[in-house]
mmCIF file of the N, C-alpha and C atoms, coordinates in Angstrom:
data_MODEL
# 
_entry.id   MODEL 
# 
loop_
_atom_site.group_PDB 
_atom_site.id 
_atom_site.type_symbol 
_atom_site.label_atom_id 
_atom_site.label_alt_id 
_atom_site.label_comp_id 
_atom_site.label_asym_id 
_atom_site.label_entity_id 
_atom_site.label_seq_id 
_atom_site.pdbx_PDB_ins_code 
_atom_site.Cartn_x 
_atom_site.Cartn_y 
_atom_site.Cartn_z 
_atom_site.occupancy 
_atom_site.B_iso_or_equiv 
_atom_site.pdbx_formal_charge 
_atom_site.auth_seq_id 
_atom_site.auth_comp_id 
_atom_site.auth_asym_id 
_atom_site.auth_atom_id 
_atom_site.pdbx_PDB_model_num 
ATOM 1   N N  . UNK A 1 1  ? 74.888  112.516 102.150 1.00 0.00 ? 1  UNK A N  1 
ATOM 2   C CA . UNK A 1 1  ? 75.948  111.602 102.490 1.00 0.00 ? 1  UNK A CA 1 
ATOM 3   C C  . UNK A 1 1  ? 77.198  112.427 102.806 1.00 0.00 ? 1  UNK A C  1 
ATOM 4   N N  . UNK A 1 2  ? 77.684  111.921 103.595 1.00 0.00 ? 2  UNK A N  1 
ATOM 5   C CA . UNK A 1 2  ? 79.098  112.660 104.496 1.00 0.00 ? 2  UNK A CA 1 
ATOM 6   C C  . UNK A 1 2  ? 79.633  111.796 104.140 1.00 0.00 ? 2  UNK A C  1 
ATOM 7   N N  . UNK A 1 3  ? 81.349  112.280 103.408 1.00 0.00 ? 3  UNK A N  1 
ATOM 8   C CA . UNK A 1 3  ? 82.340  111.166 103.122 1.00 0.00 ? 3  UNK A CA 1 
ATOM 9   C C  . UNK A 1 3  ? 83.800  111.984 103.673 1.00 0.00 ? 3  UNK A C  1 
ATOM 10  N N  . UNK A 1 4  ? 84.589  110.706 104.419 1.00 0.00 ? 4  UNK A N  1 
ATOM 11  C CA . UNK A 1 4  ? 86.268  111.708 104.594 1.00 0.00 ? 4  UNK A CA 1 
ATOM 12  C C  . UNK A 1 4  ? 86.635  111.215 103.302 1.00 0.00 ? 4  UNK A C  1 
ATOM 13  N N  . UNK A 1 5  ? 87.530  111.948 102.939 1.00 0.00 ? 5  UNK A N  1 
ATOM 14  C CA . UNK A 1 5  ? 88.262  112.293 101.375 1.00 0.00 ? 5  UNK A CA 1 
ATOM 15  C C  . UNK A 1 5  ? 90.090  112.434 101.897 1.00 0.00 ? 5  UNK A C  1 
ATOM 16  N N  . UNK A 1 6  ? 90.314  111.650 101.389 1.00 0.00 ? 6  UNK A N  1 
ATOM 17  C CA . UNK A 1 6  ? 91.571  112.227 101.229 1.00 0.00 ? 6  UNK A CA 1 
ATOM 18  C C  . UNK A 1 6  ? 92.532  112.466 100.048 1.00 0.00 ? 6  UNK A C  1 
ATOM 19  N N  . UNK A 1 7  ? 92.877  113.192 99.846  1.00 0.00 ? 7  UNK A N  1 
ATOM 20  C CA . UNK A 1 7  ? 93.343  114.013 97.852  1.00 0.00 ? 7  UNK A CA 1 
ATOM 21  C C  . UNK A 1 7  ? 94.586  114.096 98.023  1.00 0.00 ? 7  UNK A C  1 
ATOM 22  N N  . UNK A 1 8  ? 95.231  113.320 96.489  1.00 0.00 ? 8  UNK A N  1 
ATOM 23  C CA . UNK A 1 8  ? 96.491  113.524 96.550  1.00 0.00 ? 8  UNK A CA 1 
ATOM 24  C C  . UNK A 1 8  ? 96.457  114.600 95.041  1.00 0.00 ? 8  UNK A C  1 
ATOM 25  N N  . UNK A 1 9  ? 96.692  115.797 95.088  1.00 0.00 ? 9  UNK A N  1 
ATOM 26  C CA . UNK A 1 9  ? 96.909  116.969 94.016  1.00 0.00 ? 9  UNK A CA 1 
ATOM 27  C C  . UNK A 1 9  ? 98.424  116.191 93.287  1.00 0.00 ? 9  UNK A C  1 
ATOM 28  N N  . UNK A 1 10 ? 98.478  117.132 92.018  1.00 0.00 ? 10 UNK A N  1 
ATOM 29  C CA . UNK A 1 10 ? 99.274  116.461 91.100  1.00 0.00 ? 10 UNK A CA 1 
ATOM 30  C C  . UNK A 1 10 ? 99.856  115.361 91.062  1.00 0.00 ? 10 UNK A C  1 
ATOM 31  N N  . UNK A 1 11 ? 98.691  114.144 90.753  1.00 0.00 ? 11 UNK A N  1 
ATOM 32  C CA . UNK A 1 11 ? 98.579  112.990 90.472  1.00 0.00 ? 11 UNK A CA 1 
ATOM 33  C C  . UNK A 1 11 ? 99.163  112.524 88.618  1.00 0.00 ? 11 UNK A C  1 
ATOM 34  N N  . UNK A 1 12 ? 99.749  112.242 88.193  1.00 0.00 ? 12 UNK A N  1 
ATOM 35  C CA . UNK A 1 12 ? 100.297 111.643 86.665  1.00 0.00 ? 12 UNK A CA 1 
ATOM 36  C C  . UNK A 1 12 ? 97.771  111.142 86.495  1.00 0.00 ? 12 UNK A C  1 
ATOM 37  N N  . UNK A 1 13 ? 97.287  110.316 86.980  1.00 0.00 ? 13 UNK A N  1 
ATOM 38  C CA . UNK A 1 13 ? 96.595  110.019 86.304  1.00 0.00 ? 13 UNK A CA 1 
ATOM 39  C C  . UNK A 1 13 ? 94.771  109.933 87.887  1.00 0.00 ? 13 UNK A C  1 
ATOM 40  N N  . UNK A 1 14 ? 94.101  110.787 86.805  1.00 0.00 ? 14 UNK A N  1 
ATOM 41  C CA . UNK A 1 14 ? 93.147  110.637 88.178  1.00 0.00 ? 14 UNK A CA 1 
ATOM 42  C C  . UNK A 1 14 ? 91.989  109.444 88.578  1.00 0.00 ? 14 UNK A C  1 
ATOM 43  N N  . UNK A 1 15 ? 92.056  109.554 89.550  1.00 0.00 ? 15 UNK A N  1 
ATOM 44  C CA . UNK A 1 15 ? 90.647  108.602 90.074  1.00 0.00 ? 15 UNK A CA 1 
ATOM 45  C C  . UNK A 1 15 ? 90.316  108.690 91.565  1.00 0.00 ? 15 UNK A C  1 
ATOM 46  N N  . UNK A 1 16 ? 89.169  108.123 91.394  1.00 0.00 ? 16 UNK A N  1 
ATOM 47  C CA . UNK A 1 16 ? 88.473  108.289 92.844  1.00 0.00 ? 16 UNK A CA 1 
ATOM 48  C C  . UNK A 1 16 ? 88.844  106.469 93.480  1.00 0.00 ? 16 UNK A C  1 
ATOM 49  N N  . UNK A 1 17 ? 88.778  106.267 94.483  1.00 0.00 ? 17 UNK A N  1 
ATOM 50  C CA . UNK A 1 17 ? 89.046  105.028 95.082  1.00 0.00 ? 17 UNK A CA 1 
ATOM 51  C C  . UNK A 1 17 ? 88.977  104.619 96.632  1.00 0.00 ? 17 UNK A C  1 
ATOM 52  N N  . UNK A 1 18 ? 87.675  104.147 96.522  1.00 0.00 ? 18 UNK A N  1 
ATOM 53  C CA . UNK A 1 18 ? 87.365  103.432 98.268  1.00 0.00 ? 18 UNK A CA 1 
ATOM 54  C C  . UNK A 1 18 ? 88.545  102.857 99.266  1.00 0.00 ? 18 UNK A C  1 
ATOM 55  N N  . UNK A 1 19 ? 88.880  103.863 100.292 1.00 0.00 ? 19 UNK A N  1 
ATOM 56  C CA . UNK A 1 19 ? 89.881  103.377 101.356 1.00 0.00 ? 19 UNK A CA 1 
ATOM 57  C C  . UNK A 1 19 ? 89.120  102.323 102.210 1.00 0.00 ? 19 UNK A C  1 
ATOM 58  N N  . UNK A 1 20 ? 87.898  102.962 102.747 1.00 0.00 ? 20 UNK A N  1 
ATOM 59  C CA . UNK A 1 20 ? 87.284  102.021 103.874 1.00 0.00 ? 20 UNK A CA 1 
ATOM 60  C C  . UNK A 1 20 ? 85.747  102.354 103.487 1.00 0.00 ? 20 UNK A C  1 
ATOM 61  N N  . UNK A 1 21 ? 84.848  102.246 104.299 1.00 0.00 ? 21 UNK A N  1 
ATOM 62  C CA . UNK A 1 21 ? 83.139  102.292 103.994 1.00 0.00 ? 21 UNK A CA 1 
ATOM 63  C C  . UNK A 1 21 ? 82.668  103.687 103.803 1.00 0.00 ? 21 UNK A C  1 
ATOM 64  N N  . UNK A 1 22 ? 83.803  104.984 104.727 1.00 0.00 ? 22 UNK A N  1 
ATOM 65  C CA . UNK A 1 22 ? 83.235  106.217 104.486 1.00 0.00 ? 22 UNK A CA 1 
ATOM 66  C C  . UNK A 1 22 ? 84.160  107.345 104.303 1.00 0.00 ? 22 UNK A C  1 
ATOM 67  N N  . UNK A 1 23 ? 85.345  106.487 104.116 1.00 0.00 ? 23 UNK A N  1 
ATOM 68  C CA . UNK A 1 23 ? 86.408  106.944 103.291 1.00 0.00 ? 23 UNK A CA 1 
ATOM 69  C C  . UNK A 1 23 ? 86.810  106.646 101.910 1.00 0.00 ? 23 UNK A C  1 
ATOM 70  N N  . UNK A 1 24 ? 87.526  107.606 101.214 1.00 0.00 ? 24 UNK A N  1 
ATOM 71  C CA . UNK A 1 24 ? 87.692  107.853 99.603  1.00 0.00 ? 24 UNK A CA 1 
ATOM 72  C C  . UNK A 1 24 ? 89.002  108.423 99.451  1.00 0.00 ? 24 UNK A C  1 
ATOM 73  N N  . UNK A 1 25 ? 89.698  108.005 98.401  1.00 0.00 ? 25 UNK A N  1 
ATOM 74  C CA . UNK A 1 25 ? 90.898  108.679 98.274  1.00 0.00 ? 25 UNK A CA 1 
ATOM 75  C C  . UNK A 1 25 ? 90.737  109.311 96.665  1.00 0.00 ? 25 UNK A C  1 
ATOM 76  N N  . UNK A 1 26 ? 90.850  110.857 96.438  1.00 0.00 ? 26 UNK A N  1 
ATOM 77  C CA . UNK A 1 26 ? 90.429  111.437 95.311  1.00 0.00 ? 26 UNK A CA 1 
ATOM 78  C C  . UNK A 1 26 ? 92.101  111.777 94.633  1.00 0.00 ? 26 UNK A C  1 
ATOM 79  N N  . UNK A 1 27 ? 92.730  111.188 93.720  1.00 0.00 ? 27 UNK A N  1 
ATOM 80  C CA . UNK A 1 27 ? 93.748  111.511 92.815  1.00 0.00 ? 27 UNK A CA 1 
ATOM 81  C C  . UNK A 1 27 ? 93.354  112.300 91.840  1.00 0.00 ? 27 UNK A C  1 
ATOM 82  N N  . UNK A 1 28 ? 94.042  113.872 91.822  1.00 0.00 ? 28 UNK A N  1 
ATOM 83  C CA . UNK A 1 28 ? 93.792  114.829 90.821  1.00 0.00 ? 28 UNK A CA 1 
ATOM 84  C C  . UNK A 1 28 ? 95.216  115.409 90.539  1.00 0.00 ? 28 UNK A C  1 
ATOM 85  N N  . UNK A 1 29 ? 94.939  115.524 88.897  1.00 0.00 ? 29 UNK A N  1 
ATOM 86  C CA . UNK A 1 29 ? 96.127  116.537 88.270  1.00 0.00 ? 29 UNK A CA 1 
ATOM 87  C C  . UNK A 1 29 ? 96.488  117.772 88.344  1.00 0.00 ? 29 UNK A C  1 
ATOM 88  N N  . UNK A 1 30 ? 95.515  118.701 89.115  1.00 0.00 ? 30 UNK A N  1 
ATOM 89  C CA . UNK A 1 30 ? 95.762  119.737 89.380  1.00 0.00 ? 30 UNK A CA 1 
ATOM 90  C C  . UNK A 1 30 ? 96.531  119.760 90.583  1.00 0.00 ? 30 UNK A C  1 
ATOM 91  N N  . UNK A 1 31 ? 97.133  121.208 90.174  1.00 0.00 ? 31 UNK A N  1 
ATOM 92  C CA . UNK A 1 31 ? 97.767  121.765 91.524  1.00 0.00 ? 31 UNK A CA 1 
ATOM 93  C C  . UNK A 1 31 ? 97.145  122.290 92.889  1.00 0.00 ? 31 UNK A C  1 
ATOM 94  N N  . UNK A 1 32 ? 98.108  121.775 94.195  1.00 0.00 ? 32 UNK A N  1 
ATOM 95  C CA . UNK A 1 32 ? 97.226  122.749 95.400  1.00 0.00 ? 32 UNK A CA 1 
ATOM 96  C C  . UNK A 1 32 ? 97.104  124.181 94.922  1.00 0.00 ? 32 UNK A C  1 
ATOM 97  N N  . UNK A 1 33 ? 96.737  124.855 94.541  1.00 0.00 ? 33 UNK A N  1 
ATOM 98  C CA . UNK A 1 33 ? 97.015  125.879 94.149  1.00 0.00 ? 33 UNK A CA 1 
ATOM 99  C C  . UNK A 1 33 ? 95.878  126.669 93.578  1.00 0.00 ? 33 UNK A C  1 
ATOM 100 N N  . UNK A 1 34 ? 95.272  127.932 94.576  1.00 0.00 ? 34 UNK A N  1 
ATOM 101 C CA . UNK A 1 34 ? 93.925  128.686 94.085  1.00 0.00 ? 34 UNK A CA 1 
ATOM 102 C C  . UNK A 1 34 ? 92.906  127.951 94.055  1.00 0.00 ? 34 UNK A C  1 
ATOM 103 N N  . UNK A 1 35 ? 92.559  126.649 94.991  1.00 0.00 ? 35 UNK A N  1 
ATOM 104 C CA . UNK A 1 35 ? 91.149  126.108 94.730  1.00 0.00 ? 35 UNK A CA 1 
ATOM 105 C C  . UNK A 1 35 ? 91.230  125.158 93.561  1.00 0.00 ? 35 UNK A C  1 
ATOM 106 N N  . UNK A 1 36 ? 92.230  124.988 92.940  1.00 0.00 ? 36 UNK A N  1 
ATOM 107 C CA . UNK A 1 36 ? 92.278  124.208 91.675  1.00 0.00 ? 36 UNK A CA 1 
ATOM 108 C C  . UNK A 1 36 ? 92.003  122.841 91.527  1.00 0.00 ? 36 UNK A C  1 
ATOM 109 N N  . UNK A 1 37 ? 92.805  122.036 93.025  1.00 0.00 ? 37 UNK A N  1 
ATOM 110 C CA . UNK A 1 37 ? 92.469  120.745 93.069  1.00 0.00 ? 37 UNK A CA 1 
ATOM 111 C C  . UNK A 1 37 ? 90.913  120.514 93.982  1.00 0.00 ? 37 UNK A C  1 
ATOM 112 N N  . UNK A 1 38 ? 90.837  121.602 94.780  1.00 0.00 ? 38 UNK A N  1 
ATOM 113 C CA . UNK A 1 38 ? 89.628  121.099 95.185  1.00 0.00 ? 38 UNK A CA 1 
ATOM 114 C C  . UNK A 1 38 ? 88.530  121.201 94.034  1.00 0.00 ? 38 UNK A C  1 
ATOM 115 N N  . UNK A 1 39 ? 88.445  122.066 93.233  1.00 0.00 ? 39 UNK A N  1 
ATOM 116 C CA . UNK A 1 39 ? 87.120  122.032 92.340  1.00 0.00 ? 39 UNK A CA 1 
ATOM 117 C C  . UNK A 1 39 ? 87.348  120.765 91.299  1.00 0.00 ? 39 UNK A C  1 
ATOM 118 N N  . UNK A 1 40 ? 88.658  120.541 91.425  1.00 0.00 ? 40 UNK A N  1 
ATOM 119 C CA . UNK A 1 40 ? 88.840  119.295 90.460  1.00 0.00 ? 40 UNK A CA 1 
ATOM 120 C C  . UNK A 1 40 ? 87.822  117.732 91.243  1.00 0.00 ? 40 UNK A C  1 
ATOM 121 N N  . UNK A 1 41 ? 88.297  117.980 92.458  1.00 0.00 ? 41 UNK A N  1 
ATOM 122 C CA . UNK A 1 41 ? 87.524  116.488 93.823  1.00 0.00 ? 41 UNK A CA 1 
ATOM 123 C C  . UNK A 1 41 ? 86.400  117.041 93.669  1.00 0.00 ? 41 UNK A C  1 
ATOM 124 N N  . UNK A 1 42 ? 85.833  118.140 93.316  1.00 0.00 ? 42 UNK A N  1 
ATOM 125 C CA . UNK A 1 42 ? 84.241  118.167 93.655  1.00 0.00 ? 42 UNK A CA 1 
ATOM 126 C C  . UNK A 1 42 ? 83.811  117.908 92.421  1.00 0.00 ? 42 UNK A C  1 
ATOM 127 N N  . UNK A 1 43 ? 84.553  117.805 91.013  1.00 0.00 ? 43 UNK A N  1 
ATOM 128 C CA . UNK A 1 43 ? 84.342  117.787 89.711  1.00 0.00 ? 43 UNK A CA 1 
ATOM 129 C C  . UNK A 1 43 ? 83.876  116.291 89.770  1.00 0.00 ? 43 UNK A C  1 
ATOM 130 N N  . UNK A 1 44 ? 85.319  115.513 89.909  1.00 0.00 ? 44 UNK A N  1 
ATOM 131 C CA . UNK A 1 44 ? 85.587  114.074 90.385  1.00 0.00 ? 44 UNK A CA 1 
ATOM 132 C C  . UNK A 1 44 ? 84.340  113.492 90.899  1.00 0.00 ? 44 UNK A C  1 
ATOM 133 N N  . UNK A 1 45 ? 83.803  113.719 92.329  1.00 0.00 ? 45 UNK A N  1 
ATOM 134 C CA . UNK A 1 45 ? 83.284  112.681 92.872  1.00 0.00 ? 45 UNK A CA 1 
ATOM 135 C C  . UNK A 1 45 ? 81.464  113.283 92.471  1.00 0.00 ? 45 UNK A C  1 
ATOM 136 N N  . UNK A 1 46 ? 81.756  114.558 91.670  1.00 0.00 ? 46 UNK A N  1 
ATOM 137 C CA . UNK A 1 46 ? 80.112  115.249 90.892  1.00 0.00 ? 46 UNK A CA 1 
ATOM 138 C C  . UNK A 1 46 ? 80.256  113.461 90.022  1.00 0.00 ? 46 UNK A C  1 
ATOM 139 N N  . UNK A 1 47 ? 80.816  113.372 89.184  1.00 0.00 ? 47 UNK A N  1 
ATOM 140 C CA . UNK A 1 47 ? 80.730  112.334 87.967  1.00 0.00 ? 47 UNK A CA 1 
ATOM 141 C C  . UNK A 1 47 ? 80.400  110.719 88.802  1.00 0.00 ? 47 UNK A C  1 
ATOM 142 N N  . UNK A 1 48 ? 81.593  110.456 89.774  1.00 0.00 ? 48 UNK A N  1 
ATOM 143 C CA . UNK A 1 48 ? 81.471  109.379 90.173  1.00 0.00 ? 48 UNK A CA 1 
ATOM 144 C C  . UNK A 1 48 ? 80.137  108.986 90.832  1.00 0.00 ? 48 UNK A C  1 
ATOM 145 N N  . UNK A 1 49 ? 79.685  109.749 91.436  1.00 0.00 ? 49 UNK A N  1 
ATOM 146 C CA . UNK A 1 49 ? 78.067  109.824 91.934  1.00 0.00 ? 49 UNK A CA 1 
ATOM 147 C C  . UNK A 1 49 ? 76.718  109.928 91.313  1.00 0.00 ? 49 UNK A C  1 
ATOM 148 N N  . UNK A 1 50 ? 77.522  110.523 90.069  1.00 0.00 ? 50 UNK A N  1 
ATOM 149 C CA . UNK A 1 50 ? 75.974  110.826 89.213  1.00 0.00 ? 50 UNK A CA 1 
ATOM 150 C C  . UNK A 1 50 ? 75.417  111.890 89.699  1.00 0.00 ? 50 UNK A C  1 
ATOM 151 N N  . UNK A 1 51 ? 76.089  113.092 89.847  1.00 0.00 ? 51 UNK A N  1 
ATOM 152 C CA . UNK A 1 51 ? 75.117  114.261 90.546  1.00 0.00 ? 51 UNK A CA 1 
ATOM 153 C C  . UNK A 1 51 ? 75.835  115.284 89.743  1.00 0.00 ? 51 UNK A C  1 
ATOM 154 N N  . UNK A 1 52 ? 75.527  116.964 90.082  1.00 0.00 ? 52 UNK A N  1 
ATOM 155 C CA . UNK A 1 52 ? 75.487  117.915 89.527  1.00 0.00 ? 52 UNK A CA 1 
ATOM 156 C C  . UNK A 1 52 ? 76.826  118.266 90.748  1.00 0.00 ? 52 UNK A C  1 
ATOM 157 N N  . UNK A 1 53 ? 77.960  118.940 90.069  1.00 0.00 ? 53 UNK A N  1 
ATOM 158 C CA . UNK A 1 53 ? 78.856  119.492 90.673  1.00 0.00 ? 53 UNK A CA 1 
ATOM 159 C C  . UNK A 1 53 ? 78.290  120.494 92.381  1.00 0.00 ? 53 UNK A C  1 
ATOM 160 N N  . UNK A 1 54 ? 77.211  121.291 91.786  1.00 0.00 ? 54 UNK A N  1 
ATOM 161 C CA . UNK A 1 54 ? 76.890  122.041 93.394  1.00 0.00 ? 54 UNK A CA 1 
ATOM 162 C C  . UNK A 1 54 ? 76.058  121.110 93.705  1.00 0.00 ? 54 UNK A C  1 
ATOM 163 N N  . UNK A 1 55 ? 76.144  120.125 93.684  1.00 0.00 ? 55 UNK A N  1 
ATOM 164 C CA . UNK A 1 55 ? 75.709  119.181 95.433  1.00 0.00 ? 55 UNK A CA 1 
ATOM 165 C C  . UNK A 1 55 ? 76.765  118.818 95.599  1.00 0.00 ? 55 UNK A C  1 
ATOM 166 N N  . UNK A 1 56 ? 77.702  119.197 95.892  1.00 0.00 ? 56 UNK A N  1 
ATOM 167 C CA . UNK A 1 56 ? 79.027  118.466 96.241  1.00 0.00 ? 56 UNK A CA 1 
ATOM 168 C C  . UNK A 1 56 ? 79.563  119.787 97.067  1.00 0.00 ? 56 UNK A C  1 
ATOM 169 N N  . UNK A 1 57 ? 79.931  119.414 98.041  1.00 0.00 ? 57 UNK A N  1 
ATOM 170 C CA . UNK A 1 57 ? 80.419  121.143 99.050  1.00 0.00 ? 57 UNK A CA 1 
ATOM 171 C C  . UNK A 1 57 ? 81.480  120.278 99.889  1.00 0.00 ? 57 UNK A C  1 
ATOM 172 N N  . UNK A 1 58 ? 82.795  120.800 100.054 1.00 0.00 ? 58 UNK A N  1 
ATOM 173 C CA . UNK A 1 58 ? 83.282  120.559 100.918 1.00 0.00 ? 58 UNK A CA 1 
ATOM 174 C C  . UNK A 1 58 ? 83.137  121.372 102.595 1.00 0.00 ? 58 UNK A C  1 
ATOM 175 N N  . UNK A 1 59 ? 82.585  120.644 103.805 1.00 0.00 ? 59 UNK A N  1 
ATOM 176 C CA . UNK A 1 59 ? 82.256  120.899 104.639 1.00 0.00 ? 59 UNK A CA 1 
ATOM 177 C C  . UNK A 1 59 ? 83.735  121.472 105.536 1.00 0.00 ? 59 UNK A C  1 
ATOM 178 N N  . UNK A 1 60 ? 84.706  120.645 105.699 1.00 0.00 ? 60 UNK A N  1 
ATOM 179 C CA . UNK A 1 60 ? 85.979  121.158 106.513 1.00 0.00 ? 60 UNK A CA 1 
ATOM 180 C C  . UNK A 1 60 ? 87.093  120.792 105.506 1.00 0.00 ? 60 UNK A C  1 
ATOM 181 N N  . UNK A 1 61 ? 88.319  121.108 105.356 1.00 0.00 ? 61 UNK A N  1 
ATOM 182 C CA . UNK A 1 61 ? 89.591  120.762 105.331 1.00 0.00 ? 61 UNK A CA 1 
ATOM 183 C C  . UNK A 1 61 ? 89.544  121.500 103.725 1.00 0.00 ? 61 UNK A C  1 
ATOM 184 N N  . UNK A 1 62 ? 89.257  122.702 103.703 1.00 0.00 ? 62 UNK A N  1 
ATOM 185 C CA . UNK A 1 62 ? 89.591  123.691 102.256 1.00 0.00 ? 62 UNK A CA 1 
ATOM 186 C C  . UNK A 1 62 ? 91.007  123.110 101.947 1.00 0.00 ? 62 UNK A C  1 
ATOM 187 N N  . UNK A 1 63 ? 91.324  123.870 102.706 1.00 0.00 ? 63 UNK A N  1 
ATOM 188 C CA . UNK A 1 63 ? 93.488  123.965 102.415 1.00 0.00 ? 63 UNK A CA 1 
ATOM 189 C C  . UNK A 1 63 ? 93.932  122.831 103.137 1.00 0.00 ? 63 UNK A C  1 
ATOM 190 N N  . UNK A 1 64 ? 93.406  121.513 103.493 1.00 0.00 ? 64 UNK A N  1 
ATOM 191 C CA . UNK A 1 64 ? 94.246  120.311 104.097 1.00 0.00 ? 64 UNK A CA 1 
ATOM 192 C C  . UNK A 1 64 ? 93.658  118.949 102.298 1.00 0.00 ? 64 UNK A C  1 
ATOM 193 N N  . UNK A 1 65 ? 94.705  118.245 102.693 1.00 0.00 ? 65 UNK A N  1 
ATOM 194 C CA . UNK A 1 65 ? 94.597  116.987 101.897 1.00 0.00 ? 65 UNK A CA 1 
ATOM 195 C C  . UNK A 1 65 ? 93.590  116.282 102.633 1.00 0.00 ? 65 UNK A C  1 
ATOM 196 N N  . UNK A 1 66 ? 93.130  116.229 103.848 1.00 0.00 ? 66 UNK A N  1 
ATOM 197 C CA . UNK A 1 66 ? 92.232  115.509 104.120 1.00 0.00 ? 66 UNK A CA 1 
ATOM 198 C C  . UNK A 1 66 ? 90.967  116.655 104.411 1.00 0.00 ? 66 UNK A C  1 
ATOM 199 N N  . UNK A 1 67 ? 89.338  115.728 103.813 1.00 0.00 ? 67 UNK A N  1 
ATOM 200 C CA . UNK A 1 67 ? 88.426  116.813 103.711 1.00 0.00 ? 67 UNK A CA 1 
ATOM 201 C C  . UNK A 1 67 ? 87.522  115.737 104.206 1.00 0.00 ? 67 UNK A C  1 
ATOM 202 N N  . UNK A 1 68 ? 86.445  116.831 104.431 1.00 0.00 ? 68 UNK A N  1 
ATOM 203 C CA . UNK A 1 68 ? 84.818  116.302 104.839 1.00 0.00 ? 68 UNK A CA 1 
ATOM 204 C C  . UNK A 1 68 ? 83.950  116.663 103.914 1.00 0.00 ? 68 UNK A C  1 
ATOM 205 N N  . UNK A 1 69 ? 83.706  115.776 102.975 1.00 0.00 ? 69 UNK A N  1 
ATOM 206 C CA . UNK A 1 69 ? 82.672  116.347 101.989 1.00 0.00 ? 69 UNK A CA 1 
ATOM 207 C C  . UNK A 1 69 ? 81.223  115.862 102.148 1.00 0.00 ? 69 UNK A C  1 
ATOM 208 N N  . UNK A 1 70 ? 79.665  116.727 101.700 1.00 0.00 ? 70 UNK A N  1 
ATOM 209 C CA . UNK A 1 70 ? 78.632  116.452 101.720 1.00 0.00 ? 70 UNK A CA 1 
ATOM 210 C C  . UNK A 1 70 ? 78.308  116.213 100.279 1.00 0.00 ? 70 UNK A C  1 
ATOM 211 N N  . UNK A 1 71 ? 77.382  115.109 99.987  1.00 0.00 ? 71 UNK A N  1 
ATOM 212 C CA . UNK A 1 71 ? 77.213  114.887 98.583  1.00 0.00 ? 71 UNK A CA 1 
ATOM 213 C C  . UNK A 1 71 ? 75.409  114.836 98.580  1.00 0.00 ? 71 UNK A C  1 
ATOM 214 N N  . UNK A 1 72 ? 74.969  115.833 98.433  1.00 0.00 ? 72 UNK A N  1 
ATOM 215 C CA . UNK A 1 72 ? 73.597  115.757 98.445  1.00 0.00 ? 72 UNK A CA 1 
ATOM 216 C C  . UNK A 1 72 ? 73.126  114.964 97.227  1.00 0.00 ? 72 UNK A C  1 
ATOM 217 N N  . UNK A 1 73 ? 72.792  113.587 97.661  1.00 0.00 ? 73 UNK A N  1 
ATOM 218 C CA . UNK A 1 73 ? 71.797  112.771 96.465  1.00 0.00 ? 73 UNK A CA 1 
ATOM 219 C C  . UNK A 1 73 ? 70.986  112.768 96.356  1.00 0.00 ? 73 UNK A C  1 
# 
C-alpha cells in the first residue's frame, strides 16, 4: 500500500489521521531534526497498521513534510 503522508514534527500530542482515501496526516513530537520525526511516522503508522516498523519505508519526501510512504502488509 502507497499512502501520501503529510507530518506535522513537534506536535504538543501525536496521532495519525485520515485527510482523504490515500492521504494521512502523521502528528509527531519529535523534532525535524536527524531523521527523528521521520522514524517517529514510520514508528506511528508501524502501530496504526499492525505491522513491524521495517515494512514501513518512506519512498520520496525524506527532508519534506509531505512524503510517499510504502506499507508492506
Amino acid at each position: 500500500m502507497i499512502l501520501k503522508v503529510r507530518v506535522r514534527p513537534g506536535a504538543r500530542e501525536e496521532s495519525v489521521r485520515e485527510l482523504s482515501g490515500d492521504e494521512l496526516e502523521v502528528r509527531v513530537s519529535a523534532p525535524p531534526q536527524k531523521g527523528k520525526a521521520n522514524e517517529r511516522v514510520r514508528e506511528l503508522l508501524a502501530e496504526h497498521f499492525g505491522v513491524s516498523r521495517s515494512r514501513v519505508r518512506i519512498l520520496k519526501g525524506e527532508s519534506s513534510r509531505r512524503k510517499l510512504i510504502e506499507i508492506d502488509l
